[in-house]
N, C-alpha and C positions, 0 to 999 in steps of 0.2 A: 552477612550478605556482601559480597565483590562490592568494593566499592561506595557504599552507604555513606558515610559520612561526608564521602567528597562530593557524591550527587547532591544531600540536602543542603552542603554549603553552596553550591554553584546555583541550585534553584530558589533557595535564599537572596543570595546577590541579585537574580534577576529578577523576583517580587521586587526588592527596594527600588531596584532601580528604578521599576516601571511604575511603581505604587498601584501592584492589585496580586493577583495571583497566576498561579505557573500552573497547566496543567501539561505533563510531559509523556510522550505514546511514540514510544519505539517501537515498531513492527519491524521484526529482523528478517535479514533477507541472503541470512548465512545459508550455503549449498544444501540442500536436502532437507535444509529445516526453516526453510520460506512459511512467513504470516501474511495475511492477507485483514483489510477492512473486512468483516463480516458483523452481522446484527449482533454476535454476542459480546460487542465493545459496549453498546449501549446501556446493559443495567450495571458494567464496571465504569462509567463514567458515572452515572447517577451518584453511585457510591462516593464520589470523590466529588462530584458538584454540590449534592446533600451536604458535602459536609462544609462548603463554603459558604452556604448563604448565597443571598443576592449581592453581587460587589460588581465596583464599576468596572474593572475592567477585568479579564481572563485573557493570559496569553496561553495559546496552546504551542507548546515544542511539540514538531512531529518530523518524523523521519518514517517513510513509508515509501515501497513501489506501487502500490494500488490496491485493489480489490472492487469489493460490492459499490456497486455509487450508490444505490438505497441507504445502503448504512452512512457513506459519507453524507448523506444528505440528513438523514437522521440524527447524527453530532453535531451538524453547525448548529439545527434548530434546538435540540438540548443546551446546547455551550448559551444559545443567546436567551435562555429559559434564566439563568443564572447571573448576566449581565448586563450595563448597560453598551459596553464598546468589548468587542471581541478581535483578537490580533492574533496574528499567528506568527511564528517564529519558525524560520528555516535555516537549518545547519548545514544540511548537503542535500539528499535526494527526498524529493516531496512530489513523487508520479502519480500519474492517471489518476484512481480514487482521491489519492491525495491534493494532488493540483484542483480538486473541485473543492475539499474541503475550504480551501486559502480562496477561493474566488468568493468564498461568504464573508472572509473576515471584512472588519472595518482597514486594515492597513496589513502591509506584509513585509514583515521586517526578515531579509534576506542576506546567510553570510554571502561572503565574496565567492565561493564554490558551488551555490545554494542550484540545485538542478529541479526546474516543474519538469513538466512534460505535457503531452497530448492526451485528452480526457476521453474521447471515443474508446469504446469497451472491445474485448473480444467474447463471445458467447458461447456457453458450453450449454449444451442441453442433449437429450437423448437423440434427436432428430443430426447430430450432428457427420460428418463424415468418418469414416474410421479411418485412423494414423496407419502410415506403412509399418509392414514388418507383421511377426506372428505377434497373435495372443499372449501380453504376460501375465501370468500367474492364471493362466486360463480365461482369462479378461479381457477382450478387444478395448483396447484403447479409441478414445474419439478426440479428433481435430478442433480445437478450439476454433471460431469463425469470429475474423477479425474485420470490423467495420474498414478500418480503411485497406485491406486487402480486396475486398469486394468492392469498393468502389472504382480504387485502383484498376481492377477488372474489365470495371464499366469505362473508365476513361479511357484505358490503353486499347479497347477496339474503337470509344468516337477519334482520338486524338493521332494514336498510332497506325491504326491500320483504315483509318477514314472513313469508318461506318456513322453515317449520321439520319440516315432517313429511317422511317420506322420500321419498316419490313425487317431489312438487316440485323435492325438494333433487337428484333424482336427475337430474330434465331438467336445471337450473340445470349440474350436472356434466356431462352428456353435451353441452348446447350450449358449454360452455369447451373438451371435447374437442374438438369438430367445429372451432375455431380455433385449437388449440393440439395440434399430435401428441401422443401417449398416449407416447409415450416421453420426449421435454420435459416431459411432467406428471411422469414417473416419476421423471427426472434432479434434478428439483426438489425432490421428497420424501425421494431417498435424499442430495440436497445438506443439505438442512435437519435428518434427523436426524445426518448425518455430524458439523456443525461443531457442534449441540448436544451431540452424545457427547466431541467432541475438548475443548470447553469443559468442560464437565463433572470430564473427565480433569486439564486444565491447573488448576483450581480447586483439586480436590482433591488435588494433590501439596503443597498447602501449607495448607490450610484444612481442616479434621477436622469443622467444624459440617455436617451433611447442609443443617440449614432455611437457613442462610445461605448455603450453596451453591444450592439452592436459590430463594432469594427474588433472588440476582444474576441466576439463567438466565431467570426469571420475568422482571423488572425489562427484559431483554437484548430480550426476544422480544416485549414489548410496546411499543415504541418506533412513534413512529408512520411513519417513513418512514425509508431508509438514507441519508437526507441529515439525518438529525435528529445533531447535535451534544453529547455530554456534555461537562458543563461540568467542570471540576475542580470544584464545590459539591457537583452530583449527583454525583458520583461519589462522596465523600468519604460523603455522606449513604446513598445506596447501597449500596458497595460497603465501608466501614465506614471511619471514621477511623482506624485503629490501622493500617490495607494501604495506602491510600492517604496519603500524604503532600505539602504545598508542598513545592517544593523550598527546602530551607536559604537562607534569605539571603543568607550570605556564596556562594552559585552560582549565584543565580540571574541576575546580571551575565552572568556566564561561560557560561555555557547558553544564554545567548540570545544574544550574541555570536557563539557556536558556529555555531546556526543563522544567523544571518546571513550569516556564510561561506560556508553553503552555500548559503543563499538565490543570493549572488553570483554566487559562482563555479556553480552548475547556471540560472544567470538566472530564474530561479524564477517573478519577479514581471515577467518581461519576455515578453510574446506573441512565435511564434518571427514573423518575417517574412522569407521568404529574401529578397525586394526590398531590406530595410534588410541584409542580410550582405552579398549582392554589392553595396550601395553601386553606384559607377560604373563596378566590372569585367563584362565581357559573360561570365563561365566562372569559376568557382572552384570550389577542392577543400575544404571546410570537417569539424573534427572535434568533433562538440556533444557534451561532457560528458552524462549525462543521469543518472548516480544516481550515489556515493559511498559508498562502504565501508573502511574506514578502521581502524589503532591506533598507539598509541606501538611504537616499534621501536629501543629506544636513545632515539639524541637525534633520529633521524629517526623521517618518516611510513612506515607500510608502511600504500600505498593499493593502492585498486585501484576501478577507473571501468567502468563499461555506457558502452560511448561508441558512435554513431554516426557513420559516416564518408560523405559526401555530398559529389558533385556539383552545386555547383550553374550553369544554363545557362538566359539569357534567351534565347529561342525565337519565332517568328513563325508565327502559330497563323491559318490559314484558317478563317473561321467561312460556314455560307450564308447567301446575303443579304446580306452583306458585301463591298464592292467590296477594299477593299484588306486584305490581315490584320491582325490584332492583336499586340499585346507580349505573350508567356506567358513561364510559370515551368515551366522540366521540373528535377524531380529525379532523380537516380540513387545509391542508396543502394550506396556500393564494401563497408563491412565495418560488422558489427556484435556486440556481444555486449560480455564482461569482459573486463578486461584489467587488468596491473599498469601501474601510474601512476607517472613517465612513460611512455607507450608503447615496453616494449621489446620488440616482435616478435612477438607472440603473443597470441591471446586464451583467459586461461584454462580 
């Protein structure tokens, strides 16, 4: 396995350092082969907190752009099943789902690069708009519906175009209904109080101040777009110095190292191209790692990988208008899901 021996030494180094344990959850966010937090993290974290015991502290590495909030809400309370003080550790990007998971820990120990973000979701459900352009693969595509694009909406007719009494405001609403179903409106509202109540929750299991709970969910919800990035400064400035922490010097070597392994080993910073995998073979069976979940197990790792398992086959694709066909790419995906790392037989 890429890398093995230098991951267990570097999450070795950071046990000692901390005196407790490393739980490490790379969700890769390499092109076309994007993981997300979803519910099936939760019986692969069991697996790896079973095998700790109750110990006082659990640092989680994570590297993540978001996903399900249910599910992040679901880890912190697993993680704090297993300990007494929970930390999280940030090497670079720790978004949306993510940035909720760190608002439960006890402390957030953050590199110098270390990126949250804004926790408000975007929503996909049937009721949603359909995306420009034709049907692919015979399938209408639907518009994901982003909490602050809708609010956005609502501001830019009170602020910009100076609708404030209720009549107006009521077209302004009824003409967003007419383009966006009443139930995608509705999924969006009960999405946005949902992750503010779960934030709320997660603050306060460790933080007793109401106004500085408070002035964080303020601070959360006023951001200007879900690609806007906190920096470790802001955040520190924020979120308060005493919760927020650099990571210690003597680890932050170590910590970024960490992540680099898995930068590698999930090829993170490599666009996927199945032209450049099959190289000069006209058929292959290829298995792309795609996220990492991980702890000390002894002297060894006890992993376990989201891995996709693919076909891949260059093909001669008839186009009209076209005298002679083209070179295509067909894929056929054989298996996918968790599994223990090396692949032995099973997906958890």
């Amino acid at each position: 396995m890429a890398n093995e021996a230098d991951r267990l030494q570097l999450i070795s180094r950071v046990e000692e350092a901390r005196g407790g344990r490393v739980l490490s959850l790379v969700l890769g966010d390499r092109q076309r082969h994007e993981t997300r937090f979803a519910g099936d993290l939760l019986p692969v974290m069991y697996e790896h907190l079973s095998g700790f015991g109750h110990v006082q502290e659990i640092a989680l590495f994570l590297y993540t752009t978001g996903g399900d909030t249910l599910a992040a809400w679901g880890m912190v309370n697993l993680i704090r099943e297993y300990c007494d003080r929970f930390t999280a550790i940030v090497p670079f990007r720790c978004l949306s789902a993510g940035t909720l998971v760190v608002l439960g820990a006890d402390q957030i120990l953050l590199a110098p690069g270390a990126q949250l973000g804004p926790i408000d979701p975007s929503v996909s459900s049937p009721h949603n708009p359909p995306a420009p352009g034709p049907p692919q693969q015979g399938r209408v595509s639907l518009l994901p519906v982003s909490v602050e694009d809708l609010v956005g909406f609502l501001h830019l007719a009170q602020n910009e175009a100076g609708i404030s009494s209720e009549e107006p405001m009521a077209k302004v609403f009824a003409s967003l209904a007419d383009k966006v179903h009443p139930l995608a409106l509705g999924a969006v509202y009960r999405a946005r109080e949902q992750v503010a109540s779960l934030a709320r929750s997660l603050l306060k299991s460790h933080i007793d101040d109401e106004t500085r709970v408070q002035r964080i969910l303020d601070h959360l919800a006023k951001l200007p777009s879900h690609r806007y990035s906190i920096s470790r400064k802001e955040a520190r400035d924020v979120f308060g110095d005493d919760w927020v922490v650099p990571i210690p010097e003597e680890l932050e070597r170590e910590v970024w190292d960490l992540y680099r392994a898995y930068q590698d080993w999930l090829e993170l910073m490599t666009p996927y191209s199945p032209e450049a995998v099959l190289g000069g073979d006209q058929s292959k069976t290829v298995t792309f790692p795609r996220a990492a979940f991980e702890s000390r197990d002894g002297n060894k790792l006890r992993s376990h990988v989201f891995r996709t398992i693919k076909e891949l086959t260059r093909v001669q694709v008839a186009q009209p208008g076209v005298s002679s066909p083209v070179m295509g790419m067909q894929e056929r995906t054989i298996a996918e899901g968790w599994t223990t790392w090396p692949e032995a037989g099973g997906v958890v």
